[in-house]
VOGU-3710 file (C-alpha; in Angstrom, 3 decimals, decimal comma):
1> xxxxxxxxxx> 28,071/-5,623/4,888  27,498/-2,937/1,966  24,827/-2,975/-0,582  25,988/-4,858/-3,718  24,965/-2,756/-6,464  25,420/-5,540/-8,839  21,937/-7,042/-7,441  20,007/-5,161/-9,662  21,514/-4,311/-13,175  18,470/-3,957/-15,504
11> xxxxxxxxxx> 14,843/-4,304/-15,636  15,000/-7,597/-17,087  16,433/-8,736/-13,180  13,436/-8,064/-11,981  10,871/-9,536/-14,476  13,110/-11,992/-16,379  11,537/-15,349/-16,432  14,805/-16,795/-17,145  14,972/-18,352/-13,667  14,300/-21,631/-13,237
21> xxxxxxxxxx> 10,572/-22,409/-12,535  10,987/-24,108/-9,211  13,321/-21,091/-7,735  11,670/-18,249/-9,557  9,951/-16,821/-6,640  13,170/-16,360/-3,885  15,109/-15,242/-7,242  12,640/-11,966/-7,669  12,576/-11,877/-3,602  16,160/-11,515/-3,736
31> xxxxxxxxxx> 16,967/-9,066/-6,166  13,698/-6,639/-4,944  15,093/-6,957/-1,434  18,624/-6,007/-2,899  16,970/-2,684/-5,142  15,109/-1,787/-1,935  19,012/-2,119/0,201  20,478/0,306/-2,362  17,504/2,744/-2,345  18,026/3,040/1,386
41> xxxxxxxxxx> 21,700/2,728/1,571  22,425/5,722/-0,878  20,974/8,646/-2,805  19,378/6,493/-5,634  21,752/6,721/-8,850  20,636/7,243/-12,492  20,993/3,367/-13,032  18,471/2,479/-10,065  16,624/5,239/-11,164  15,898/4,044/-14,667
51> xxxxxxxxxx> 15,299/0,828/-13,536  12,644/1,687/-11,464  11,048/3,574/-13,960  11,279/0,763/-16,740  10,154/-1,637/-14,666  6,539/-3,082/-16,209  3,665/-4,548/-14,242  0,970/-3,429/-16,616  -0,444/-7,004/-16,802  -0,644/-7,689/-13,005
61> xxxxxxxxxx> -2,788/-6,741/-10,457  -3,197/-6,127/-6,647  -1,939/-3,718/-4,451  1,299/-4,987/-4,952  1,347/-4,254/-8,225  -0,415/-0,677/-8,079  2,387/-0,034/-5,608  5,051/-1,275/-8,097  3,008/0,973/-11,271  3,216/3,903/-8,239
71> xxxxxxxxxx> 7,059/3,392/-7,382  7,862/3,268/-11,076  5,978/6,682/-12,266  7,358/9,003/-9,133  10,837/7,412/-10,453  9,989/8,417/-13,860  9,602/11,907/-12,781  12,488/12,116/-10,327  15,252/14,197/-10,943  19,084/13,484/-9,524
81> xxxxxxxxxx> 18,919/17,226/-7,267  15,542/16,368/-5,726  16,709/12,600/-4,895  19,257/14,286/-3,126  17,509/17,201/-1,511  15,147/14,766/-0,330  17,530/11,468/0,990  19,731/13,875/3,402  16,050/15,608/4,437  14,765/11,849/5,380
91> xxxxxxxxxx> 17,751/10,169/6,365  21,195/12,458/7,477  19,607/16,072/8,196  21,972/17,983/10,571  22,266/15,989/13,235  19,277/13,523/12,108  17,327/13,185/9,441  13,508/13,287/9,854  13,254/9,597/10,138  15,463/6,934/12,351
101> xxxxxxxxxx> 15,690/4,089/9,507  17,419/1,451/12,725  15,763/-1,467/14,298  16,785/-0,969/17,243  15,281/3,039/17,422  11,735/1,174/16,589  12,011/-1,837/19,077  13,693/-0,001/22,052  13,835/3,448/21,622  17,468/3,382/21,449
111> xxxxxxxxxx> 19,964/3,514/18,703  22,368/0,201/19,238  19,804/-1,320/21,338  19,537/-4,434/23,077  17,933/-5,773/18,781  21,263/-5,217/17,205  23,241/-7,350/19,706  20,874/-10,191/18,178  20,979/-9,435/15,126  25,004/-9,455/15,559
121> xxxxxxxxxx> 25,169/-12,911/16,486  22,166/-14,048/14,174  24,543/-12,483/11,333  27,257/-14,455/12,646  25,697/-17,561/12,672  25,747/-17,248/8,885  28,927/-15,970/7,943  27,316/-12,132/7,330  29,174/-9,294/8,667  29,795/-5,119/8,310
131> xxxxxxxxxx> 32,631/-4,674/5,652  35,273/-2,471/6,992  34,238/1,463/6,025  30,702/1,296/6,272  29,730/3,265/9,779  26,123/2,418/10,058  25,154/-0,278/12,551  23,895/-3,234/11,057  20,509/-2,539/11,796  20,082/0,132/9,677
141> xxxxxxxxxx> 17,478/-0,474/7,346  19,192/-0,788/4,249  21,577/-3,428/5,734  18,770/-5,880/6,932  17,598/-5,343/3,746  20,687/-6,247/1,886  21,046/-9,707/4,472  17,500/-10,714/3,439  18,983/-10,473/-0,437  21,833/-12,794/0,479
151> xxxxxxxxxx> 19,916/-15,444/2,738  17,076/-15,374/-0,214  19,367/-15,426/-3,239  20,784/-18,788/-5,105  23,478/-19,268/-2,086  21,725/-17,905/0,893  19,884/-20,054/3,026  16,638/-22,346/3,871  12,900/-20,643/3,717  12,734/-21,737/7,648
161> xxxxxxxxxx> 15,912/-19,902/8,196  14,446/-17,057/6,397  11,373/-16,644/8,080  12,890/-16,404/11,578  15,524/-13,866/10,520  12,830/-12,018/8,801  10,359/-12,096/11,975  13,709/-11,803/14,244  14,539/-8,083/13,056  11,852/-7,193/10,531
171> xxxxxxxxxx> 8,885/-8,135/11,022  8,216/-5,995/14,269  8,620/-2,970/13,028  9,506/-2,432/9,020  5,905/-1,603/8,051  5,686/1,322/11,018  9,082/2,330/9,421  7,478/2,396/6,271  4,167/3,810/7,241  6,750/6,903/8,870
181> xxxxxxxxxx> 8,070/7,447/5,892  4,812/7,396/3,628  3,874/10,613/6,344  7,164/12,395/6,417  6,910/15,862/5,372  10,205/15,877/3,198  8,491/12,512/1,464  7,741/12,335/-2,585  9,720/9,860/-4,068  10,730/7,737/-0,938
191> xxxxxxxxxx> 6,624/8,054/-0,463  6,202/5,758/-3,271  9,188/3,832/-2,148  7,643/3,317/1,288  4,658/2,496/0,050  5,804/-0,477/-1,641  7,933/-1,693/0,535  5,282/-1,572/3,067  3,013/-3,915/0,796  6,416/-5,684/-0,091
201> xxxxxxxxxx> 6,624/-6,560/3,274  2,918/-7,700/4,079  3,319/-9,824/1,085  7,013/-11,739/2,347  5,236/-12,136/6,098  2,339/-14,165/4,326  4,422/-16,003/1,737  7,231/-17,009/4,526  4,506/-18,081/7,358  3,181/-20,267/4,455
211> x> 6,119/-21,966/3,439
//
């Protein structure tokens, strides 16, 4: 798998009403699952950047959406050196980055733990697998994230399917992930980031256990 960085193109894919009404919701769960992939996969480019920044939730509210307003001013004042400063401080480091962004670290204490053999066959089961290339185990952060963008988007797979995947190799540990990274010293932009991904993620738990 690698992060398609087609998922997200311009501000209008993430508050375009163009979708049709019945499949609106999973077609914004998709494509913020897919911008939250790339953030993790790479330094964020300009093009994410901007789109962050344009993105416009004055009208709504909830924590959701104060996360969103949050997310979309520290991207406003990011620039490209700090992005970069700040992703190899977080997530490559010399020898390791501050924070472990792999399942299997937070389940098991263990990088390609006992998790990602699961989440191997689970991938498997629908057709989803590491593209030659790409180094990082599939339960890196950033690829989870990318697999819940396929299995939500217009040819992924059922809600039921979705919700097991999700509490398979998310839902027991993304928000401490996310919580890290909202305390991590080398933290300002990918504070905001983790911040609403944590409230991202409250919200999908709820919605999925509901559908």
């Amino acid at each position: 798998m690698s992060v398609q960085e087609n998922n997200m193109t311009s501000a209008e894919t993430v508050s375009s009403t163009a979708a049709p009404e019945a499949e609106a919701d999973d077609w914004v769960r998709s494509r913020v699952y897919g911008l939250l992939a790339r953030v993790f996969a790479d330094i964020p480019d300009q093009a994410v950047v901007e789109l962050l920044a344009s993105v416009d939730v004055e009208d709504e509210d909830g924590p959701l959406a104060e996360a969103w307003r949050n997310l979309s001013e520290a991207a406003a004042a990011a620039d490209p050196e700090s992005l970069d400063i700040e992703f190899h401080a977080l997530f490559i480091g010399l020898g390791r980055g501050e924070l472990m962004p792999f399942g299997s670290w937070y389940q098991s204490g263990f990088i390609m733990g006992r998790p990602l053999v699961k989440l191997r066959e689970d991938l498997r089961e629908f057709g989803l697998e590491r593209e030659s290339g790409v180094h990082e185990p599939e339960d890196h952060v950033a690829a989870l994230l990318e697999s819940m963008a396929l299995l939500s988007g217009p040819e992924g797979t059922t809600l039921a399917a979705q919700r097991v995947f999700f509490n398979d190799h998310l839902a027991g540990w993304v928000e401490r992930f996310m919580q890290d990274l909202q305390q991590a010293k080398s933290a300002n932009f990918y504070r905001a980031v983790g911040a609403f991904a944590e409230r991202f993620m409250v919200t999908e738990k709820q919605y999925l256990e509901m559908v």
